[in-house]
N, CA, C and O of each residue as an XYZ file, in Angstrom:
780
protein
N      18.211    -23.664     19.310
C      17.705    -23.990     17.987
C      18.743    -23.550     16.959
O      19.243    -22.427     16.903
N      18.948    -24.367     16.321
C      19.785    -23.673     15.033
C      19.317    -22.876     13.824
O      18.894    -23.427     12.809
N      19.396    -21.747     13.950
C      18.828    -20.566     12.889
C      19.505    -21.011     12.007
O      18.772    -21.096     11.022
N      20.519    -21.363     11.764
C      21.090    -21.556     10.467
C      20.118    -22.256      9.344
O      19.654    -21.887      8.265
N      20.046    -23.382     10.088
C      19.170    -24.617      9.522
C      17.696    -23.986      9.201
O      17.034    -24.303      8.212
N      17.273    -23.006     10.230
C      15.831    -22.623      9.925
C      16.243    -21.980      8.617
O      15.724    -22.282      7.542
N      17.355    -20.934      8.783
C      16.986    -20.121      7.139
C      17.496    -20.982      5.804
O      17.103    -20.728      4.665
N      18.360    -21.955      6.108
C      18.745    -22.781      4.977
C      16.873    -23.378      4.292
O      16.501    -23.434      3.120
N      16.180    -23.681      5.418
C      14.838    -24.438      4.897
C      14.017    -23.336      4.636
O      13.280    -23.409      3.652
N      13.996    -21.911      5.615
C      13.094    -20.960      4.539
C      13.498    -20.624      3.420
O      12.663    -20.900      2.559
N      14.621    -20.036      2.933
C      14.944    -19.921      1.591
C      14.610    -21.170      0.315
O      14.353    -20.915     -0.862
N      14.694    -22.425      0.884
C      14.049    -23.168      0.417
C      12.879    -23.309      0.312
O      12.563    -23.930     -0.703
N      12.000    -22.965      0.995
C      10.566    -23.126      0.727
C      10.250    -21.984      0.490
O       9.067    -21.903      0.157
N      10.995    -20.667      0.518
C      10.558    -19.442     -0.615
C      10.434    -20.072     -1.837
O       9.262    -20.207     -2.188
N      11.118    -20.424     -2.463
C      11.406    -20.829     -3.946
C      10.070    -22.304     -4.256
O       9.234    -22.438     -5.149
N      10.372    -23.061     -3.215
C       9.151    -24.016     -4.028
C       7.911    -23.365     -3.665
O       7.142    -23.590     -4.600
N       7.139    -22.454     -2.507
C       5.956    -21.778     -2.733
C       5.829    -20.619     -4.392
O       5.031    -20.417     -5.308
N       6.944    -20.228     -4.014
C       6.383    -19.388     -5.548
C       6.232    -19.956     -6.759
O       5.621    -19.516     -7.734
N       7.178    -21.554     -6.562
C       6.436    -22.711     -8.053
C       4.869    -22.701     -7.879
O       4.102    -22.593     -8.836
N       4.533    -22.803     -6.784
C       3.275    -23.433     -6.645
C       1.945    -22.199     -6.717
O       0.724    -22.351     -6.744
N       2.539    -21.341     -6.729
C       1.693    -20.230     -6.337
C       0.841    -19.983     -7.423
O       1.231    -20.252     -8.559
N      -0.503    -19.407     -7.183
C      -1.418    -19.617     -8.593
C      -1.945    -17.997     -8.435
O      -1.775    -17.259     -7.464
N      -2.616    -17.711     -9.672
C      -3.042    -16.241     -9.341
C      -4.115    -16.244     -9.564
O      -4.571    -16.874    -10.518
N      -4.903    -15.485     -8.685
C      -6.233    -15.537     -7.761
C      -6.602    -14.611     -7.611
O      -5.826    -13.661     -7.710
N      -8.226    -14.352     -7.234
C      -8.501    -12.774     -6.873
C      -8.165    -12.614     -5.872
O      -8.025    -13.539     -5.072
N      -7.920    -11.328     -5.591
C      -7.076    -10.852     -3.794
C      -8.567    -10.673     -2.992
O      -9.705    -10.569     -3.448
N      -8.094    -10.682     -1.699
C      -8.819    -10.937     -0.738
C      -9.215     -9.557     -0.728
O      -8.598     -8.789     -1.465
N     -10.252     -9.072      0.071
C     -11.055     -7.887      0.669
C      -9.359     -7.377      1.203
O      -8.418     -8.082      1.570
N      -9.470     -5.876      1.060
C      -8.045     -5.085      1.427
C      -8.726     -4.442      2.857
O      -9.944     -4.266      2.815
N      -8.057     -4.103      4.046
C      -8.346     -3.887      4.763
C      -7.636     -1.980      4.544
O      -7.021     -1.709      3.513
N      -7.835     -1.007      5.525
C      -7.168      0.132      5.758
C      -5.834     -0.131      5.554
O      -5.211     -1.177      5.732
N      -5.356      1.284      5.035
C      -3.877      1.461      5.223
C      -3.213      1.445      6.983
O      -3.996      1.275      7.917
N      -2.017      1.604      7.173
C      -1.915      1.056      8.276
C      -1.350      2.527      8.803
O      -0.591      3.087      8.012
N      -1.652      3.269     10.145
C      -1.421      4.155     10.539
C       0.047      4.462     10.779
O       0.675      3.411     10.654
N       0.609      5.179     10.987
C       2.173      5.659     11.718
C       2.064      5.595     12.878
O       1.214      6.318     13.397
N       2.694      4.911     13.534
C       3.089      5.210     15.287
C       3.951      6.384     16.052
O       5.053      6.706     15.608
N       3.552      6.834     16.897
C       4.488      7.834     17.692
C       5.587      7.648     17.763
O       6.417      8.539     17.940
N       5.966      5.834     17.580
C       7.213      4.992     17.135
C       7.843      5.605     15.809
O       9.060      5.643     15.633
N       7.316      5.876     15.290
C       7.858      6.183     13.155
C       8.094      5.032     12.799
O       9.178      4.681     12.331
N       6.820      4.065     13.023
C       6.752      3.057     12.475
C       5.229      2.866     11.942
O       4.455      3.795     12.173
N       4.797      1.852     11.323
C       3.382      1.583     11.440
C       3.197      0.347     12.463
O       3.810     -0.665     12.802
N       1.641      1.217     12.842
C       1.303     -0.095     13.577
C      -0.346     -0.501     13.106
O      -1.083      0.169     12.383
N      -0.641     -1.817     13.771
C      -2.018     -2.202     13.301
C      -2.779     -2.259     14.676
O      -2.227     -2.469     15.756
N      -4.214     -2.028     14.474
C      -5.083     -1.907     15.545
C      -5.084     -3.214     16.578
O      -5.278     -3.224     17.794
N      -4.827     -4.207     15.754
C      -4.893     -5.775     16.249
C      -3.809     -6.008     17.255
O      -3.965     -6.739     18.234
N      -2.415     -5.194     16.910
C      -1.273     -5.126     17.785
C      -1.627     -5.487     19.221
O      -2.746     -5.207     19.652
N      -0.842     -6.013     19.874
C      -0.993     -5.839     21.407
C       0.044     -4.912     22.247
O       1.227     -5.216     22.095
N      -0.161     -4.117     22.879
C       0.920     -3.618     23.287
C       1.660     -4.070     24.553
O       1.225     -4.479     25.630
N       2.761     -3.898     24.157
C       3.867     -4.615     25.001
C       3.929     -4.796     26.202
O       4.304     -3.675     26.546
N       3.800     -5.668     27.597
C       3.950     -5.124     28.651
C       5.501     -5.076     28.929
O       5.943     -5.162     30.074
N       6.083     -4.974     28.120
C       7.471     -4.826     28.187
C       8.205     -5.689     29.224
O       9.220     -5.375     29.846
N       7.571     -6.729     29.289
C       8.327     -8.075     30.087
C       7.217     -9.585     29.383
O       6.043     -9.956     29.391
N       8.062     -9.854     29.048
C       8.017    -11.628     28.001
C       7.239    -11.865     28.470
O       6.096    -11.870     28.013
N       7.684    -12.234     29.885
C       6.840    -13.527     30.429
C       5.221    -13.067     30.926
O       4.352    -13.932     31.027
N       4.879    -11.328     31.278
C       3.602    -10.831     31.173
C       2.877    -11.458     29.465
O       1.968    -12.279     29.341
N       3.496    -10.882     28.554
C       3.267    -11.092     27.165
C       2.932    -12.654     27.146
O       1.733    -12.917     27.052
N       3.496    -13.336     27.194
C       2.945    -14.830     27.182
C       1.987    -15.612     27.541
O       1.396    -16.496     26.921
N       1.804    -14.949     29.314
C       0.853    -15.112     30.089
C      -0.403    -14.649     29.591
O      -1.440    -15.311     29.616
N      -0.242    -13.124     28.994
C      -1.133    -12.949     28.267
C      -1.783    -13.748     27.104
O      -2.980    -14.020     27.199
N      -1.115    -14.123     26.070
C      -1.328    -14.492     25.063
C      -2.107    -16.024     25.214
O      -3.108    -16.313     24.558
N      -1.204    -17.290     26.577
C      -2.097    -17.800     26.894
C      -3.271    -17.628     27.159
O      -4.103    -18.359     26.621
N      -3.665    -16.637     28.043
C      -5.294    -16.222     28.555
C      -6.199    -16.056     27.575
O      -7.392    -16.301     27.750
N      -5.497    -15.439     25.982
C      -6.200    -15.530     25.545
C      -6.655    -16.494     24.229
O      -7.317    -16.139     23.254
N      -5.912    -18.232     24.606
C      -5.662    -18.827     23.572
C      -4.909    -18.979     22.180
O      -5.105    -19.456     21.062
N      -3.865    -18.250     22.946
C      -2.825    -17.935     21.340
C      -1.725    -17.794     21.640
O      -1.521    -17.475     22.812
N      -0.444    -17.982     20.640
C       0.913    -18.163     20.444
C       1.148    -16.922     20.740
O       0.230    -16.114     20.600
N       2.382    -16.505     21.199
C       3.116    -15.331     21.219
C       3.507    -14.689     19.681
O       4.126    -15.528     19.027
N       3.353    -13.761     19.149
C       4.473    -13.876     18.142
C       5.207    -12.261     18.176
O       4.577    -11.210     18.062
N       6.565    -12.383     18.347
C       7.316    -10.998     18.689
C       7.597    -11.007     17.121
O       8.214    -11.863     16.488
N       6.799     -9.474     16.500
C       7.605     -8.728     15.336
C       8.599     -7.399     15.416
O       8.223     -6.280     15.766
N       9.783     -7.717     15.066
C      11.356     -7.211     15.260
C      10.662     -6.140     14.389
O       9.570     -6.499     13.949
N      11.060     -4.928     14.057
C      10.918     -3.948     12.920
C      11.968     -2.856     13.712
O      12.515     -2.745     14.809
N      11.898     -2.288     12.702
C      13.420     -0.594     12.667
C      12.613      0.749     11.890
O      11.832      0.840     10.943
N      13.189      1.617     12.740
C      12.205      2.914     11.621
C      13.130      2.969     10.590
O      14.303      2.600     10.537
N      12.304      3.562      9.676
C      13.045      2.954      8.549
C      13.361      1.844      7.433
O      14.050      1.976      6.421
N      12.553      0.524      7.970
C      12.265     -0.805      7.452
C      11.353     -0.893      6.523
O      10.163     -1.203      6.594
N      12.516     -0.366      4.985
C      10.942     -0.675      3.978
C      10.503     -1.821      3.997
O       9.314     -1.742      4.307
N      10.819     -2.934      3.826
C      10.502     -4.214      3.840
C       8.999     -4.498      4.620
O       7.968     -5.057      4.248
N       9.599     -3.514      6.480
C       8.425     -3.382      7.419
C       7.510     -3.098      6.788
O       6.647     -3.960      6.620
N       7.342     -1.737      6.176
C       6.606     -1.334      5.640
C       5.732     -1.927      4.548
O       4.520     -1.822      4.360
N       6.527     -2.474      3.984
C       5.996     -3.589      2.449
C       4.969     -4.531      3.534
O       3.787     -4.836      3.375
N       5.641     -4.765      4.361
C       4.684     -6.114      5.150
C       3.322     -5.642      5.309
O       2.337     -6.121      4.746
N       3.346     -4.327      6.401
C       1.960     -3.606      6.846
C       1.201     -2.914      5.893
O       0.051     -2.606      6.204
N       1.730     -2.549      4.546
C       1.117     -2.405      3.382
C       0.711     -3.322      2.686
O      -0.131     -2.941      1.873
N       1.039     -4.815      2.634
C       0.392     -5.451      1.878
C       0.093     -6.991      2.358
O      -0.856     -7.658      1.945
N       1.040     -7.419      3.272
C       0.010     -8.911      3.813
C      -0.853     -8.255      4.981
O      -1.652     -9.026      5.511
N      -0.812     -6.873      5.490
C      -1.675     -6.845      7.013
C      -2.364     -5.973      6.231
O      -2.176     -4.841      6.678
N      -3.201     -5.954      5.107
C      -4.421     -5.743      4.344
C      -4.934     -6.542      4.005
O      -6.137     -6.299      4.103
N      -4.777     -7.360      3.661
C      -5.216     -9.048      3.413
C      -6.308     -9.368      4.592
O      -5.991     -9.943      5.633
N      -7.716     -8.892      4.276
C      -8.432    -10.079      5.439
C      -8.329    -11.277      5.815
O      -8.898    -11.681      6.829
N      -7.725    -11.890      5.198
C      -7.897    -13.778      5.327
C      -6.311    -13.687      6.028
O      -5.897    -14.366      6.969
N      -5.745    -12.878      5.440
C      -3.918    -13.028      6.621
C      -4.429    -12.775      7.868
O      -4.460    -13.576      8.802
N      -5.023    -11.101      7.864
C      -4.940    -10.489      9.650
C      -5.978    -11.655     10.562
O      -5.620    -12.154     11.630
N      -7.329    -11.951      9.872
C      -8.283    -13.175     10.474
C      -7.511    -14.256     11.069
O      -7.605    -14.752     12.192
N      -6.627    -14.560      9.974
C      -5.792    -15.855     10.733
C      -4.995    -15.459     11.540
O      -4.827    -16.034     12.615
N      -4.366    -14.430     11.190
C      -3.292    -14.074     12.582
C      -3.952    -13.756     13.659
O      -3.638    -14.443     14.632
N      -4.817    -12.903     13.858
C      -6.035    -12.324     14.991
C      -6.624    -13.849     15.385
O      -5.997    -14.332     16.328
N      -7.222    -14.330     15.093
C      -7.420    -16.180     15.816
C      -6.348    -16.561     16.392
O      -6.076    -16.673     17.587
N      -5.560    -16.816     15.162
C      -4.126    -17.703     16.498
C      -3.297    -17.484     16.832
O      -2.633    -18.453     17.201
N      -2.623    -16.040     16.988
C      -1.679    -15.106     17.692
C      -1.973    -13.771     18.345
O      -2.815    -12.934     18.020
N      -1.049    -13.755     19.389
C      -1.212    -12.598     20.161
C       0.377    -12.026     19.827
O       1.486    -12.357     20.246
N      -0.208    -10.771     18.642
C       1.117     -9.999     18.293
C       1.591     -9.024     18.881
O       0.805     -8.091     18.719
N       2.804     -8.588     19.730
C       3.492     -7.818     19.799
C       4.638     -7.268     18.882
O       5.440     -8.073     18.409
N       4.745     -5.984     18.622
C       5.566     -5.497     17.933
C       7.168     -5.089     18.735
O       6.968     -4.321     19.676
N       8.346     -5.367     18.590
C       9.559     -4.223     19.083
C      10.402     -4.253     18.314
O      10.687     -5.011     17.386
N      11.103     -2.796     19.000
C      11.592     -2.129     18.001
C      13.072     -2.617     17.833
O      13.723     -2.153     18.769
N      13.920     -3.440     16.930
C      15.415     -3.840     17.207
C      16.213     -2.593     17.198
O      17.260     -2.987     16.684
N      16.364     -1.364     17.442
C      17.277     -0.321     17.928
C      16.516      0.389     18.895
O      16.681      1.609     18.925
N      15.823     -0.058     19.586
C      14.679      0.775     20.914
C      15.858      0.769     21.911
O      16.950      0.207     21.993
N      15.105      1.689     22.661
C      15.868      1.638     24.346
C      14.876      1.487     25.299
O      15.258      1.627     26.461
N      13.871      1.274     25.146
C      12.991      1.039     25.911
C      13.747     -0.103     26.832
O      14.800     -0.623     26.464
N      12.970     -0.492     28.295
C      13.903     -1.841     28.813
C      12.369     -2.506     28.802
O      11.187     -2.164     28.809
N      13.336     -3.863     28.778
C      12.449     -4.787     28.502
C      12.874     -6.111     29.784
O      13.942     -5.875     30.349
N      12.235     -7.260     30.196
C      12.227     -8.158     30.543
C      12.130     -8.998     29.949
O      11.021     -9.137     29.432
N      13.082     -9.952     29.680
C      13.273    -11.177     29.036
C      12.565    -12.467     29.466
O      12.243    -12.633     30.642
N      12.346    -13.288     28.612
C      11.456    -14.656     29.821
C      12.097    -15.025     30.710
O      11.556    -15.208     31.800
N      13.332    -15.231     30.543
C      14.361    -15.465     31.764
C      14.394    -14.573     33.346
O      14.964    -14.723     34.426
N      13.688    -13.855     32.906
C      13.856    -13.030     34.155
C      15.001    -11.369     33.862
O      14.858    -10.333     34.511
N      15.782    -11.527     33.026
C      16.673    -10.683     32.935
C      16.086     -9.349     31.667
O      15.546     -9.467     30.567
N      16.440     -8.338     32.340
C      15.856     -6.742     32.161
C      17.306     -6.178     31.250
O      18.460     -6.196     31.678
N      16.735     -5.576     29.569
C      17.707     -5.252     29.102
C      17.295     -3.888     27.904
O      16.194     -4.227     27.471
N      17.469     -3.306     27.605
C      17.238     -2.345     26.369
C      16.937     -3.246     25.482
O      17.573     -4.300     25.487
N      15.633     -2.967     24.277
C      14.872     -3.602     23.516
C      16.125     -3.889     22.391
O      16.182     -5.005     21.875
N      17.029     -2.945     22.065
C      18.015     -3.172     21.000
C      18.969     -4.060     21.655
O      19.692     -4.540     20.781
N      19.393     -4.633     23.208
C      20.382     -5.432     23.640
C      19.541     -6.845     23.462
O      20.131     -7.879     23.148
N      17.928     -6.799     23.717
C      16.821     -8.148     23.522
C      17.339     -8.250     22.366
O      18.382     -8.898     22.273
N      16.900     -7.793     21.470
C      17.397     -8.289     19.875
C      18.326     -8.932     19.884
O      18.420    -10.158     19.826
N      19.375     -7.882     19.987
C      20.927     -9.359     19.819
C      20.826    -10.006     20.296
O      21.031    -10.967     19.555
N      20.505    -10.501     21.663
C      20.406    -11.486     22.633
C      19.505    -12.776     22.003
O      19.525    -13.970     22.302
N      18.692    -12.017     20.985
C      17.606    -13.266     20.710
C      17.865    -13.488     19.253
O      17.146    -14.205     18.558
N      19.059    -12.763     18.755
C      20.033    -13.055     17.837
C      18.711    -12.646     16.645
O      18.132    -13.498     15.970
N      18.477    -11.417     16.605
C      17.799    -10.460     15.647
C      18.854     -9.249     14.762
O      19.254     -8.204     15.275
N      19.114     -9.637     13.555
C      20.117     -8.778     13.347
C      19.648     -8.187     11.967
O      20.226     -8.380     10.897
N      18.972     -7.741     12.080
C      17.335     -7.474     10.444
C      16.078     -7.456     10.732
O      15.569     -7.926     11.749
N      15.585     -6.966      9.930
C      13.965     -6.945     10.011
C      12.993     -6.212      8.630
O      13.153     -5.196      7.954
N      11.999     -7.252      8.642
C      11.315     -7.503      9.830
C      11.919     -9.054     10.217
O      12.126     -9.903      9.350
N      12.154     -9.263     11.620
C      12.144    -10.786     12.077
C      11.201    -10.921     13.199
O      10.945    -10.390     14.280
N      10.752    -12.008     12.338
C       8.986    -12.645     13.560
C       9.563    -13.790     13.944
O      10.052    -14.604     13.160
N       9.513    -13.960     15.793
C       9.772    -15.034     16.318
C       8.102    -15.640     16.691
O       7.124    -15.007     17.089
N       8.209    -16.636     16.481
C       7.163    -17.658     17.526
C       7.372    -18.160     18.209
O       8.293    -18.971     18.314
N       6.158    -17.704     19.338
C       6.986    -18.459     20.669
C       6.104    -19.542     21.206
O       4.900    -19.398     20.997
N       6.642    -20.988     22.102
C       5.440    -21.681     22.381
C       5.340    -21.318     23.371
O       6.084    -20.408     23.737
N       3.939    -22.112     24.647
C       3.764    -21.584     25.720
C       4.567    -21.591     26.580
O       4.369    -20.649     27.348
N       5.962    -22.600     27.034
C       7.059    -22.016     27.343
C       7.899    -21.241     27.624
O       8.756    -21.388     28.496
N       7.724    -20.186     26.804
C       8.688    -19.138     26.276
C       9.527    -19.143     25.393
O      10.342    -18.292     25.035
N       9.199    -20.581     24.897
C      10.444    -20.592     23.673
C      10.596    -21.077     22.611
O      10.130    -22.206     22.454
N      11.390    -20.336     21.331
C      11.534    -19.795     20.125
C      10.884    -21.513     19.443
O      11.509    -22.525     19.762
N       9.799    -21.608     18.655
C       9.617    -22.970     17.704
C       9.761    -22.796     16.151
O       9.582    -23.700     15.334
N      10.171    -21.271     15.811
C      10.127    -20.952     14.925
C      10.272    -19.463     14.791
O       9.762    -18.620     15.529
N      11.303    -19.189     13.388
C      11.516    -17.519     13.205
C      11.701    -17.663     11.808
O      12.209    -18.629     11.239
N      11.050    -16.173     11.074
C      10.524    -15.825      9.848
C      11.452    -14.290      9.794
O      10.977    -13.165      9.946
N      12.859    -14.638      9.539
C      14.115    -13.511      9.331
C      13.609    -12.719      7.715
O      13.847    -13.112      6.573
N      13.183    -12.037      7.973
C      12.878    -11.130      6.717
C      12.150    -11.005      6.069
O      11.317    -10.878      6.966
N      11.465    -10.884      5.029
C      10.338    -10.322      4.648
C      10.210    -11.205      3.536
O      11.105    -11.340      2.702
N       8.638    -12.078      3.489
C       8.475    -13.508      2.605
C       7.234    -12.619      2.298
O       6.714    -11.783      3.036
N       6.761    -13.117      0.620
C       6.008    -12.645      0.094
C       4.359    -13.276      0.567
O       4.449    -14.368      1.128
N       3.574    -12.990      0.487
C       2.546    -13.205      1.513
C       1.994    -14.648      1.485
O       1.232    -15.133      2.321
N       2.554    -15.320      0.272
C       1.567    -16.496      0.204
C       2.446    -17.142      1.318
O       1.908    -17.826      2.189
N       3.736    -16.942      1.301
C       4.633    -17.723      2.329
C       4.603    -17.406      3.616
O       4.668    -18.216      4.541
N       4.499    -16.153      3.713
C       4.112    -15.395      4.827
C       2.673    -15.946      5.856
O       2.575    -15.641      7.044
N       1.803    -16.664      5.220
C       0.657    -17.400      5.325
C       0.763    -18.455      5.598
O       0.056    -18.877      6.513
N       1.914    -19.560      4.764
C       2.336    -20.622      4.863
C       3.373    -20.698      6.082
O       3.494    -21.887      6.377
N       4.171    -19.885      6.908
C       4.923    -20.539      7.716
C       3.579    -19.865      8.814
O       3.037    -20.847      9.321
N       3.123    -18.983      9.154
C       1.709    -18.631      9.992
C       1.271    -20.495     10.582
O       1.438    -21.107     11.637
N       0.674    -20.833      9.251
C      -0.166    -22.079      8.967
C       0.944    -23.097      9.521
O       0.559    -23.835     10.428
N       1.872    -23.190      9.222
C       3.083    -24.330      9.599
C       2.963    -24.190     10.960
O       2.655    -25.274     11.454
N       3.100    -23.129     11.952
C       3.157    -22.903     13.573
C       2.102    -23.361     14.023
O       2.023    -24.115     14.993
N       1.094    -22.903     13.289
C      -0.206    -23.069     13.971
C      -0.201    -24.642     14.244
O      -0.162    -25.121     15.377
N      -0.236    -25.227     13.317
C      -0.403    -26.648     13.161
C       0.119    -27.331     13.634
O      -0.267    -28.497     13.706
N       1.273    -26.885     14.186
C       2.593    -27.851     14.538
C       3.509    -28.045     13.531
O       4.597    -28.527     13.842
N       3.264    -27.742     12.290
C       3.789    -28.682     11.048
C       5.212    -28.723     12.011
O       5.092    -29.794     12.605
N       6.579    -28.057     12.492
C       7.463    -27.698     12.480
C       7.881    -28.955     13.425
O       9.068    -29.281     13.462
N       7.181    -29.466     13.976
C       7.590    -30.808     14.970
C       7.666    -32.105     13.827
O       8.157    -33.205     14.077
N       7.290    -31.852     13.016
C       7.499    -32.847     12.062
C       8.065    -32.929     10.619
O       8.293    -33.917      9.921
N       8.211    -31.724     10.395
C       8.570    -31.519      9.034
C       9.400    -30.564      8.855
O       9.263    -29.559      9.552
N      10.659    -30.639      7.707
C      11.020    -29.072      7.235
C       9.758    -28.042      6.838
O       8.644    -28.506      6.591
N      10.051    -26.486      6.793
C       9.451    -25.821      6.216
C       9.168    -26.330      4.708
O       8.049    -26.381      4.198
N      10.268    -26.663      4.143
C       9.716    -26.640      2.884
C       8.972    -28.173      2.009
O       8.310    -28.183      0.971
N       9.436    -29.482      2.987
C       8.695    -30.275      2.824
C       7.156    -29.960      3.460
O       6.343    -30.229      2.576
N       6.571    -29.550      4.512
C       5.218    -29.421      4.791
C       4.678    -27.546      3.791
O       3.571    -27.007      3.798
N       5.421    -27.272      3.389
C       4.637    -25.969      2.374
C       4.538    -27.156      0.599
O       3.754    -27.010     -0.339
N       5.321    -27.898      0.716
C       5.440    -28.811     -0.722
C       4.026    -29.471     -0.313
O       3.221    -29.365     -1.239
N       3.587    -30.024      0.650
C       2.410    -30.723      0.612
C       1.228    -30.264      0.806
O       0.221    -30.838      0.391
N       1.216    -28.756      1.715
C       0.133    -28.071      1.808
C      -0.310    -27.451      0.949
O      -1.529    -27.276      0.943
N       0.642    -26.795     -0.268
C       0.344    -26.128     -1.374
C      -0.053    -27.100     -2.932
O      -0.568    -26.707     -3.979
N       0.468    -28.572     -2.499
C       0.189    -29.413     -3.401
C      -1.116    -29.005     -4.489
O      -0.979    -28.973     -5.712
N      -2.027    -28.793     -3.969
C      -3.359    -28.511     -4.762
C      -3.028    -27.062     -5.594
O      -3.629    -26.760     -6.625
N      -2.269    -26.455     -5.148
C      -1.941    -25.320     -6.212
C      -3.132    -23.960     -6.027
O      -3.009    -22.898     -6.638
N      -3.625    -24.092     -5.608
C      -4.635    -23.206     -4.384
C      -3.799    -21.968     -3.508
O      -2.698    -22.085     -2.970
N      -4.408    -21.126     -3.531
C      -4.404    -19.836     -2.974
C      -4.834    -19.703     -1.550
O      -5.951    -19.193     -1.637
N      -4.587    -19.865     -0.413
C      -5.729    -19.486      0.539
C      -6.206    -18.456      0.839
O      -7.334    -18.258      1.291
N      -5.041    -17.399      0.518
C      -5.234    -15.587      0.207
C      -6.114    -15.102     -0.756
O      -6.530    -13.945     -0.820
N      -6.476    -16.345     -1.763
C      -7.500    -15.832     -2.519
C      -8.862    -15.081     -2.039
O      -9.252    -15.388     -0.912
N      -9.559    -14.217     -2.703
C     -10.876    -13.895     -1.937
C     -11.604    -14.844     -2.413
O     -12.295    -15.088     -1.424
N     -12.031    -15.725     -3.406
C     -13.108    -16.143     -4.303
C     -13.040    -17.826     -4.151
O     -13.824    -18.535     -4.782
């Protein structure tokens, strides 16, 4: 897949979601998000890793949902910005909890990991390998094992919602990011709204 092209069209559809973006009452806030033994935060919804892909997938099929691997670093304010403020959002975590099965890792871990391929590597050698060089970076994965979409850095939540909604749907088999967020947001509507 060419990342290039993906971030040339997210940066683009950063900019036309925030034309479109309207202000709304916020949704029901959920808890702050705990610290992990990691020195990271984590959320209850998390799945934890079986530290091989292709378990993780298998899983995520069983239980009707996309893979989605979130990259984070201790240390990642950005991370932090994320689990402080779109994974408080009831109407974000609802949608993510329906149609993903999230795992979190860490891009400087040493933990070893199993790749879908079969091949066993330190969680910080997975990263490069899956060409993670920042965070937070959220890959989506299809049932395959492979990448239909990645969200390199930290998008403010309405967008953060909008490429969610783009995977789910498929939009990405048919459209740029930022032509299918131009038509979904057309109405100028909030879906993060509470009201």
């Amino acid at each position: 897949m060419a990342h290039g092209a993906i971030r040339s069209g997210f940066v683009f559809s950063i900019l036309t979601v925030f034309m479109l973006a309207v202000t709304a009452p916020a949704a029901a806030e959920l808890p702050m998000p705990k610290m992990g033994a990691d020195k990271m935060y984590t959320e209850p919804w998390f799945k934890a890793p079986a530290y091989d892909l292709q378990q993780d997938l298998a899983a995520a099929k069983t239980d009707g949902k996309q893979l989605i691997i979130i990259w984070e670093q201790v240390g990642c304010t950005f991370c932090q910005k994320m689990h402080k403020v779109h994974f408080r959002n009831q109407i974000m975590v609802d949608f993510i909890t329906n149609n993903f099965y999230v795992i979190k890792l860490d891009m400087r871990g040493e933990k070893t990991i199993t790749d879908f391929d079969g091949k066993t590597m330190s969680e910080a050698k997975l990263a490069r390998h899956h060409g993670v060089n920042g965070t937070p970076n959220i890959e989506f994965i299809n049932a395959d094992g492979e990448e239909v979409f990645r969200m390199p850095g930290y998008a403010e939540p309405l967008i953060f919602y909008g490429v969610l909604d783009y995977v789910v749907s498929g939009g990405y088999k048919t459209a740029s990011l930022g032509d299918w967020l131009n038509e979904r947001f057309a109405d100028g509507k909030d879906p993060l709204a509470g009201g």
